[in-house]
MMTF fields as JSON, N, C-alpha, C and O atoms, coordinates in Angstrom:
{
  "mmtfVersion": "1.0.0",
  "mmtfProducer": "UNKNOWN",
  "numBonds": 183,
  "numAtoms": 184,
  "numGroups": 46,
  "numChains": 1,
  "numModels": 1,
  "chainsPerModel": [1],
  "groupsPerChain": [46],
  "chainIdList": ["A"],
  "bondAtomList": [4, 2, 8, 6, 12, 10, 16, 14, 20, 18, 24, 22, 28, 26, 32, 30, 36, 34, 40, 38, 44, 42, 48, 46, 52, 50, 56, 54, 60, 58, 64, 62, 68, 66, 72, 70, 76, 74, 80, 78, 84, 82, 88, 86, 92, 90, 96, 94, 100, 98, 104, 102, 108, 106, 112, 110, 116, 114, 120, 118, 124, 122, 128, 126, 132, 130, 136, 134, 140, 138, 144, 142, 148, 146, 152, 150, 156, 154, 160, 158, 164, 162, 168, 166, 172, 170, 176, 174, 180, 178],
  "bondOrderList": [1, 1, 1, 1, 1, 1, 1, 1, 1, 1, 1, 1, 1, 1, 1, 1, 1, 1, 1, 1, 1, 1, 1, 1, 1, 1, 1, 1, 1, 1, 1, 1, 1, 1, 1, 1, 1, 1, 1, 1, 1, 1, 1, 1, 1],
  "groupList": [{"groupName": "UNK", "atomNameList": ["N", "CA", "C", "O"], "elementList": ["N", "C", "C", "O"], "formalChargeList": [0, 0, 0, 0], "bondAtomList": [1, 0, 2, 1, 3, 2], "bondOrderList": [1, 1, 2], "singleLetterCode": "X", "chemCompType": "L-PEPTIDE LINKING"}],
  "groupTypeList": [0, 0, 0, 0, 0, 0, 0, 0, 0, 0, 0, 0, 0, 0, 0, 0, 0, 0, 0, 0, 0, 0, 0, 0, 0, 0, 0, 0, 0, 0, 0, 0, 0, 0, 0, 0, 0, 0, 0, 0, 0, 0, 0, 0, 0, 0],
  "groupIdList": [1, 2, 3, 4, 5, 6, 7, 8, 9, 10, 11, 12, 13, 14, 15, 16, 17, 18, 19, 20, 21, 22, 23, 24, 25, 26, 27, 28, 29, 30, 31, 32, 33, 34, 35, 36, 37, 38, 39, 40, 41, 42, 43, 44, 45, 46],
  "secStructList": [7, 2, 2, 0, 0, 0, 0, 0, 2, 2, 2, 6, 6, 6, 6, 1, 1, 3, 3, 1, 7, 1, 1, 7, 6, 6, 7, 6, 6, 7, 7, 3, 3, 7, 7, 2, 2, 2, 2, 2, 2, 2, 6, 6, 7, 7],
  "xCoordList": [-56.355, -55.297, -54.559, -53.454, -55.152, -54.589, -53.355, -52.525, -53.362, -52.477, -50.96, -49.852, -51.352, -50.165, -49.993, -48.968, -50.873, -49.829, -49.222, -48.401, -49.71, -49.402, -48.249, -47.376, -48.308, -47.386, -46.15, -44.962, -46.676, -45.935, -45.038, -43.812, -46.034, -44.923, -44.121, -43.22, -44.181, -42.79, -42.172, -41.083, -42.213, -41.211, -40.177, -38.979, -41.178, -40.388, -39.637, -38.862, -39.649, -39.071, -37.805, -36.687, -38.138, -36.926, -35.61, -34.496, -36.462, -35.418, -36.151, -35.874, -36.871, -36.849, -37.564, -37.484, -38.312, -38.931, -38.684, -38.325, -39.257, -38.951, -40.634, -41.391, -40.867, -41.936, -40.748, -39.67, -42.16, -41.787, -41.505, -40.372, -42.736, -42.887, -42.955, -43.849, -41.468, -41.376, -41.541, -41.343, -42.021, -42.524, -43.972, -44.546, -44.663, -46.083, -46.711, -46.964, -46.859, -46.828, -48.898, -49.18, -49.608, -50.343, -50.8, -51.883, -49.681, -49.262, -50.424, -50.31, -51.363, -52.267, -51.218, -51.718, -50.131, -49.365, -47.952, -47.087, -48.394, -47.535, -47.373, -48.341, -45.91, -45.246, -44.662, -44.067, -44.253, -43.116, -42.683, -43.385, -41.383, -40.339, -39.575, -39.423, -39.037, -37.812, -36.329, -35.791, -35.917, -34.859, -33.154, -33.401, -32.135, -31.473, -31.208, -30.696, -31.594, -31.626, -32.939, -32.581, -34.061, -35.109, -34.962, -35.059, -34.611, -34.293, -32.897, -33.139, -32.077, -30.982, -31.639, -31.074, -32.667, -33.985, -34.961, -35.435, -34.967, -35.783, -35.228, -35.911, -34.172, -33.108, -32.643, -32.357, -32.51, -31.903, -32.924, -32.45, -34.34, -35.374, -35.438, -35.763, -34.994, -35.242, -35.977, -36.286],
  "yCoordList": [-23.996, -24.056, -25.398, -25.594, -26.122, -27.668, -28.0, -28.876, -27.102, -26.81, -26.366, -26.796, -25.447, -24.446, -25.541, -26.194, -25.951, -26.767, -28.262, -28.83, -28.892, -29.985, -29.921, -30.784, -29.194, -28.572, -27.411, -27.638, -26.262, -25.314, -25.166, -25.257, -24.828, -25.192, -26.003, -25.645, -27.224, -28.414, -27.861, -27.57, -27.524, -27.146, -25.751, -25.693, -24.524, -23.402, -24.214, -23.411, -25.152, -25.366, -25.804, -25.395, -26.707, -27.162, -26.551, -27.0, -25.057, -24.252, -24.531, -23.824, -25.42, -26.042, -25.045, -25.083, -24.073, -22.647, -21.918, -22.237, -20.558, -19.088, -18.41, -18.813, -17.337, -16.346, -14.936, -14.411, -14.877, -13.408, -12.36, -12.08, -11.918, -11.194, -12.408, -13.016, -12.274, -13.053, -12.326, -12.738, -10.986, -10.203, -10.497, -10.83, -10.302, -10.116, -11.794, -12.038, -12.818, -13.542, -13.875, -14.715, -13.028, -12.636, -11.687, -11.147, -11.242, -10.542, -10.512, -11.452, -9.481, -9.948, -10.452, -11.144, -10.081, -10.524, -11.682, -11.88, -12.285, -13.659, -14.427, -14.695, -14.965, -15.952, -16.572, -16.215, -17.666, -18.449, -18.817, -18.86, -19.122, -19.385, -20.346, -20.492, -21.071, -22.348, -21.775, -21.23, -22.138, -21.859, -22.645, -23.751, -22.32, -23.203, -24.735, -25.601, -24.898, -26.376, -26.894, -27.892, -26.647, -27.154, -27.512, -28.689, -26.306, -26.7, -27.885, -28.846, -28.134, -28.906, -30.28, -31.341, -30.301, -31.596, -31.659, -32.576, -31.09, -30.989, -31.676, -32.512, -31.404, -31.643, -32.96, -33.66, -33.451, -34.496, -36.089, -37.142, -35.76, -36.677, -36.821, -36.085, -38.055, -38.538, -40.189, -40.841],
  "zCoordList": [-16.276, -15.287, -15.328, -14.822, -15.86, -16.041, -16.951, -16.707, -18.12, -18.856, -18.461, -18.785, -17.723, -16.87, -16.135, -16.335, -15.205, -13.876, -14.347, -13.627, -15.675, -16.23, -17.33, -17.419, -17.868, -18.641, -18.71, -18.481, -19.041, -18.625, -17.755, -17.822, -16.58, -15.295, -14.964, -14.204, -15.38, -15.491, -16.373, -15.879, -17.429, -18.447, -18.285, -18.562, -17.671, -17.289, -15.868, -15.349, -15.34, -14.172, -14.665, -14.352, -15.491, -16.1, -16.995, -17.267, -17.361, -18.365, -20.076, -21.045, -20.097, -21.593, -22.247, -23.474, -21.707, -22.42, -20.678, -19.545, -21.623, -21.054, -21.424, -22.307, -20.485, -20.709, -21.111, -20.831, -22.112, -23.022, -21.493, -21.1, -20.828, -19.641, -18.123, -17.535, -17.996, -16.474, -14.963, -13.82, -15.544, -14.191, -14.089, -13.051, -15.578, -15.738, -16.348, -17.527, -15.132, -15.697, -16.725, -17.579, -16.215, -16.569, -17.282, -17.057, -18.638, -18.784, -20.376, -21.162, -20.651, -21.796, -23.345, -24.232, -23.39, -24.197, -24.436, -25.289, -23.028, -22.714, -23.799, -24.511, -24.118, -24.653, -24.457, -23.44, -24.866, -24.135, -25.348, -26.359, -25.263, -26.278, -25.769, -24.556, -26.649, -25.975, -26.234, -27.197, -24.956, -24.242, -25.173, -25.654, -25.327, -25.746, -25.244, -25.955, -24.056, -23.097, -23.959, -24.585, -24.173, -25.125, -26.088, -26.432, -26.976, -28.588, -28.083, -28.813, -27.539, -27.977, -27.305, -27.573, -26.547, -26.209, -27.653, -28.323, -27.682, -29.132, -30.338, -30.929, -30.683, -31.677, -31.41, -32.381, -30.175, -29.687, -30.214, -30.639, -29.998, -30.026, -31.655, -32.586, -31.518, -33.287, -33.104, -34.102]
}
């Protein structure tokens, strides 16, 4: 749970990733993917 509330969850707050299933967030096949606001944070850091 440390993961999610340290990580994750700041980041989906922010937009910088997305869940595959945002209804099911417990969803046995959850993903998260980065968002275009991420990748262009991503891209940015050199």
């Amino acid at each position: 749970m440390n993961f999610f509330k340290n990580y994750l969850k700041p980041a989906l707050e922010a937009n910088f990733i997305a869940m595959q299933f945002p209804d099911s967030p417990k969803h046995p096949n959850q993903k998260y993917y980065l968002t275009d606001l991420g990748r262009n944070l991503l891209n940015h850091q050199s």
